[in-house]
ZAMARGU-4260 file (C-alpha; in steps of 0.2 Angstrom, whole numbers, plus 5000, padded with zeros to 4 digits):
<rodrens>
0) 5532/5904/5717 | 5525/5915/5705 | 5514/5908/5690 | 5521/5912/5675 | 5507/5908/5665
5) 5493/5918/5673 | 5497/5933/5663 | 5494/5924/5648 | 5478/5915/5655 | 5471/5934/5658
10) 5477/5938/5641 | 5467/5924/5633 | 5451/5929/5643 | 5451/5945/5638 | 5456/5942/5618
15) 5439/5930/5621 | 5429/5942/5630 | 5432/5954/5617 | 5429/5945/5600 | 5420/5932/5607
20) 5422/5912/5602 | 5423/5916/5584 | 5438/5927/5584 | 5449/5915/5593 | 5455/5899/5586
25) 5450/5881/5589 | 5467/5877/5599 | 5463/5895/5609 | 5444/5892/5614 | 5450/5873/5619
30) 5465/5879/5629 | 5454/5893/5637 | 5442/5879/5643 | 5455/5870/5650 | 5462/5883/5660
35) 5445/5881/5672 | 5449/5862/5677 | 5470/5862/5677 | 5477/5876/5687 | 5498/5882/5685
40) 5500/5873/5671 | 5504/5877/5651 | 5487/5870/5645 | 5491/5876/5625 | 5499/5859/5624
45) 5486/5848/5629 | 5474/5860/5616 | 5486/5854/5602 | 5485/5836/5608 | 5467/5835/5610
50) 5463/5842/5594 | 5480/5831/5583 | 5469/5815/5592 | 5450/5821/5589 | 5453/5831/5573
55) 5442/5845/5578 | 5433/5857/5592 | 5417/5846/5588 | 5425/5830/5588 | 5435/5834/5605
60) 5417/5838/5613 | 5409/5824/5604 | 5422/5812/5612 | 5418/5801/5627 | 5424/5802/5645
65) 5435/5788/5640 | 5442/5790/5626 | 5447/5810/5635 | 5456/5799/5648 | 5465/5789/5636
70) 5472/5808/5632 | 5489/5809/5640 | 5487/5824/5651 | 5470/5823/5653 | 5464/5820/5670
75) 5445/5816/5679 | 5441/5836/5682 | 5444/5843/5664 | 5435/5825/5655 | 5421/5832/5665
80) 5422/5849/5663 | 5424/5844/5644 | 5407/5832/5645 | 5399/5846/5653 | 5403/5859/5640
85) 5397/5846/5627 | 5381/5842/5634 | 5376/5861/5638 | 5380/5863/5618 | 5369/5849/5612
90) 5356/5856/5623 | 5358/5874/5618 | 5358/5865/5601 | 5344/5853/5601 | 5331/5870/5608
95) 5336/5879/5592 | 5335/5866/5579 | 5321/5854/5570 | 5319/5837/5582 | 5322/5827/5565
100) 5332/5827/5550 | 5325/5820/5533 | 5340/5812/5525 | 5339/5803/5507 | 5347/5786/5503
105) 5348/5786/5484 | 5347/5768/5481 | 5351/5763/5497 | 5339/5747/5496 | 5350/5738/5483
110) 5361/5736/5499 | 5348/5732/5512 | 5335/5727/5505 | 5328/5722/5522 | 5327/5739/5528
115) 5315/5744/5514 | 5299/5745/5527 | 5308/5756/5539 | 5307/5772/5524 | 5297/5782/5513
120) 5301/5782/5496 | 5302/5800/5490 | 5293/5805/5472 | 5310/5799/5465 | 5308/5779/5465
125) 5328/5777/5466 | 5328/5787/5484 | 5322/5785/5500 | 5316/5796/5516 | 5322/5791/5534
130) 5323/5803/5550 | 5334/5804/5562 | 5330/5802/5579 | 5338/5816/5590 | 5324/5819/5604
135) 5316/5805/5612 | 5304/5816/5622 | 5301/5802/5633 | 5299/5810/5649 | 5289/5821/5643
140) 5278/5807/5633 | 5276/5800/5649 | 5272/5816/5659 | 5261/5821/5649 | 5254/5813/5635
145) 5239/5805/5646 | 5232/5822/5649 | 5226/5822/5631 | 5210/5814/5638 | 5205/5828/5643
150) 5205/5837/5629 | 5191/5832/5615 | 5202/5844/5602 | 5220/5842/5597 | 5222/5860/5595
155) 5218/5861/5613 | 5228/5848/5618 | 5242/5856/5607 | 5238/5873/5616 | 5242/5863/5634
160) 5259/5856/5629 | 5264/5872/5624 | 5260/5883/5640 | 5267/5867/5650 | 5280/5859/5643
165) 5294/5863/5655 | 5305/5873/5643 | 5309/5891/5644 | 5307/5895/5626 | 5291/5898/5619
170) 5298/5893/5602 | 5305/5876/5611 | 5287/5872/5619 | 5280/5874/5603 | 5292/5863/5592
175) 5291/5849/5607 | 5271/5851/5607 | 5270/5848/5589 | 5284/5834/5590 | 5273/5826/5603
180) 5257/5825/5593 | 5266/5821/5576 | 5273/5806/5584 | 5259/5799/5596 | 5245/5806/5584
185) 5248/5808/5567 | 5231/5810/5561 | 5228/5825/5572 | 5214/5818/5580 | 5212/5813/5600
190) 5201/5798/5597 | 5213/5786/5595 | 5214/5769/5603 | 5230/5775/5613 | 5218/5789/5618
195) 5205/5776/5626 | 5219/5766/5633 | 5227/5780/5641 | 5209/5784/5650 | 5210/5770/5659
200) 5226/5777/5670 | 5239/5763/5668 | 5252/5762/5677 | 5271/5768/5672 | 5276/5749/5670
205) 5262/5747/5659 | 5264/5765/5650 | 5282/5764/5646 | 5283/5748/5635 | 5266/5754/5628
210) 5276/5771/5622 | 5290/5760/5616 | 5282/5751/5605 | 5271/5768/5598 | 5289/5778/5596
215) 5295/5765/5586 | 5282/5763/5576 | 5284/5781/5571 | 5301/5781/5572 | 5311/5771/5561
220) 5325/5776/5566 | 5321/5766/5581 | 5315/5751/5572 | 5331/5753/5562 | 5342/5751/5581
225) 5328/5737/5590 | 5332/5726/5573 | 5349/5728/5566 | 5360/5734/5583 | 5350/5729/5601
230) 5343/5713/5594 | 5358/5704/5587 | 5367/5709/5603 | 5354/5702/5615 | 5364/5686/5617
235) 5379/5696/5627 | 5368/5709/5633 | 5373/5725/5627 | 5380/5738/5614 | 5394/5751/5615
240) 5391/5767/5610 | 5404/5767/5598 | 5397/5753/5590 | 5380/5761/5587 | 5389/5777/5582
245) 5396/5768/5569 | 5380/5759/5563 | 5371/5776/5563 | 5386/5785/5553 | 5384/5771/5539
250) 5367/5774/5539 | 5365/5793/5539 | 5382/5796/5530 | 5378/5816/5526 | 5373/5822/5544
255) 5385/5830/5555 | 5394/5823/5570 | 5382/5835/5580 | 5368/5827/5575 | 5374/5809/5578
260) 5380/5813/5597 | 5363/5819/5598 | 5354/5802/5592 | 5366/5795/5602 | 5359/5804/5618
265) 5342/5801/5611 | 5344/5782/5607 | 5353/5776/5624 | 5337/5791/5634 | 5323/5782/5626
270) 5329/5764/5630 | 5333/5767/5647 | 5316/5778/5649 | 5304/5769/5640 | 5313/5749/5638
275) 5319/5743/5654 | 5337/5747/5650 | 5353/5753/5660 | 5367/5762/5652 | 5383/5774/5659
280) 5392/5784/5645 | 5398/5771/5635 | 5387/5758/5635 | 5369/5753/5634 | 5363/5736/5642
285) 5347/5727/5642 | 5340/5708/5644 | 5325/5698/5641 | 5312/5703/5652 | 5294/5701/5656
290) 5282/5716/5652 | 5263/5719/5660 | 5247/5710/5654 | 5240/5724/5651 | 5255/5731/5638
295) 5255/5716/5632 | 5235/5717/5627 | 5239/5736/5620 | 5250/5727/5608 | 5245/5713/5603
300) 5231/5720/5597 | 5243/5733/5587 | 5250/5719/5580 | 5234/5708/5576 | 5221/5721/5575
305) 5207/5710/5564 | 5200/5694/5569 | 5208/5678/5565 | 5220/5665/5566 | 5238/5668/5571
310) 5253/5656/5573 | 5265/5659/5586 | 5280/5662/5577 | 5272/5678/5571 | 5270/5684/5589
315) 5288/5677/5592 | 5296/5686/5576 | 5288/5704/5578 | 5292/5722/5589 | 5286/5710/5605
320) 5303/5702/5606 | 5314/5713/5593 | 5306/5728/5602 | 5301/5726/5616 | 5312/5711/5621
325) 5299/5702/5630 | 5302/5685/5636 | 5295/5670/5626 | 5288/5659/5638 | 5280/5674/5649
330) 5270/5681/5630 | 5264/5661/5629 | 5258/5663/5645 | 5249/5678/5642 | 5240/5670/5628
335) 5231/5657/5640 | 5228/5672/5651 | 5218/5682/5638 | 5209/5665/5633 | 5205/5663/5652
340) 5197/5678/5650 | 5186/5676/5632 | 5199/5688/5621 | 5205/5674/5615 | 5193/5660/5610
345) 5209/5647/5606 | 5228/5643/5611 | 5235/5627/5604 | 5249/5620/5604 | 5251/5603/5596
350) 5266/5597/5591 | 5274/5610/5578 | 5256/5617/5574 | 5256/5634/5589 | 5240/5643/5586
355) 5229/5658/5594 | 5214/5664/5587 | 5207/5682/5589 | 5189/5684/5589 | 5189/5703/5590
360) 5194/5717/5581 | 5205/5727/5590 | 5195/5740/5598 | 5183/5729/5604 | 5197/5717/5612
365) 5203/5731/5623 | 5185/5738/5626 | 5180/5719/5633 | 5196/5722/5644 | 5195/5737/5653
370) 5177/5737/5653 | 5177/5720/5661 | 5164/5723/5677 | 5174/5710/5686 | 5193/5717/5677
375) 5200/5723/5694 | 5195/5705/5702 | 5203/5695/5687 | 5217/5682/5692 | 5230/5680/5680
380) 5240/5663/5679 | 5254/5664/5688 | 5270/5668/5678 | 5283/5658/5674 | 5299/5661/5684
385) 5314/5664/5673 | 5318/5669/5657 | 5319/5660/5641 | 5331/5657/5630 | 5334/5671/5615
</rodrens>
């Protein structure tokens, strides 16, 4: 039987081949794609449908596999040549544009006020400053950030990322560089306690909580997701996509639909990288869980970087649980390992009073660690077996 429509499939090629995609329309460019995953068929039909259901060319990419399915007509091959078109977009678009956003919130700390430590207040006192987060870079954070100690220069350093940052674009390499350093080191300078702690080779379990925790705290995007979305939803274990789509929309209300796929992306890559999470396409799962003792010392120290007195419930109600999700009973226990080891001089627990004191100021705590003569001989207490309760 002859196809009747292949004549107008080669007429559509050759209108796009000429004029490219902006001289054909929406429906056209959608219906073109799907002619390469739904052969001997009228696809113009399912072009309308898609775009009636998704509004637009950019919503129809930003759609998930799911929701495409839902799509009468829509099968497995076309979702995933749809996805695929998508992803190599937000690609194509995340080498050419800024990694952040600055967006201003005028007055958006009259409605949540308990966000007011994750922005920067602009020189107008009614408006606020938070970035988006649309690359997490963590592969490339763990890769190679800890070559930086061998470098006693951040220009040089900065001068390594960007002959070996695996991007074809100079112009990428150099964006990603200078995203690197303005997120790990801030002040431009290499001699940083993250620099001293990455000299002494940890290993990726350690690394990658310790990374976390130092993209959240320059992120508050992230800070933003750990408190308000993935904590709350610790108790069932994880978040759907178009839950955190609609958070982040409410929160960044003037950025495209672009830009939130690509936090999206960026969100779900830097919990699965960097926070022991799991996620397929539509949703992001994570538990309670144990970290390293030697994570743990990184940041705890961050935490409670002067010597002093500390109650528990300070440990229990910062980034160590809400970020991290570290299990409760497996920091405790941590607490009596660093007192076995003189970092700490006290833990007590009595009654309602749950105390540990800090001799040391930070850098000194980690230097007494990892210079330990005897560090790689050190018996830890064994750890609890279990989780604890949120």
């Amino acid at each position: 039987m002859v196809n009747t429509y292949a004549g107008h499939r080669q007429r559509l090629r050759q209108r796009f081949l000429a004029s490219g995609a902006p001289g054909l329309p929406e429906a056209e460019l959608l219906e073109l794609l799907l002619t390469y995953a739904i052969p001997r068929q009228d696809v113009a039909p399912l072009a309308h449908r898609l775009l009636e259901r998704f509004g637009s060319l950019p919503d129809v990419l930003a759609a998930s596999h799911k929701e495409l399915l839902d799509v009468h007509g829509i099968g497995e091959q076309a979702a995933v040549l749809i996805r695929v078109a998508a992803q190599l977009a937000n690609r194509a678009q995340a080498q050419r544009e800024p990694a952040a956003d600055v967006v201003e919130h005028p007055a958006l700390l009259e409605i949540e006020p308990e966000l007011g430590s994750l922005f920067d207040q602009t020189r107008e006192p009614e408006k606020f400053q938070m970035r988006t987060f649309t690359n997490d870079l963590s592969a490339a954070a763990l890769e190679y950030l800890p070559q930086i100690v061998n470098f006693g220069d951040i220009g040089e350093f900065q001068v390594f990322l960007e002959q070996n940052l695996p991007y074809n674009s100079l112009t990428s390499r150099k964006r990603y560089a200078r995203n690197l350093i303005s997120r790990y080191y801030p002040n431009e300078s290499v001699h940083t306690l993250l620099t001293t702690f990455l000299s002494y080779k940890p290993a990726l379990d350690t690394l990658r909580p310790v990374l976390f925790y130092e993209t959240a705290r320059a992120e508050p995007t992230v800070q933003l997701v750990a408190e308000d979305v993935i904590w709350p939803a610790v108790p069932v274990g994880h978040v759907n996509r178009a839950r955190l789509r609609e958070r982040l929309e409410a929160i960044f209300p003037q950025v495209s639909k672009a830009t939130i796929r690509r936090m999206l992306y960026s969100l779900f890559n830097v919990y699965t990288t960097l926070n022991d999470a799991r996620a397929n396409e539509e949703v992001l799962r994570f538990q309670i869980h144990r970290g390293t003792f030697e994570a743990f010392l990184y940041v705890l120290t961050a935490e409670f970087p002067q010597p002093g007195m500390y109650r528990f419930e300070e440990l229990e109600e910062g980034p160590m649980r809400h970020w991290l999700l570290w299990d409760r009973e497996w920091m405790h226990q941590q607490l009596y390992n660093l007192r076995d080891l003189g970092i700490l001089s006290k833990v007590s627990q009595i009654d309602t009073l749950r105390q540990f004191t800090l001799p040391y100021d930070r850098r000194t705590a980690l230097c007494r660690y990892f210079e330990h003569p005897e560090r790689g001989n050190l018996a830890l207490r064994e750890q609890p077996e279990g989780g604890s309760e949120v």
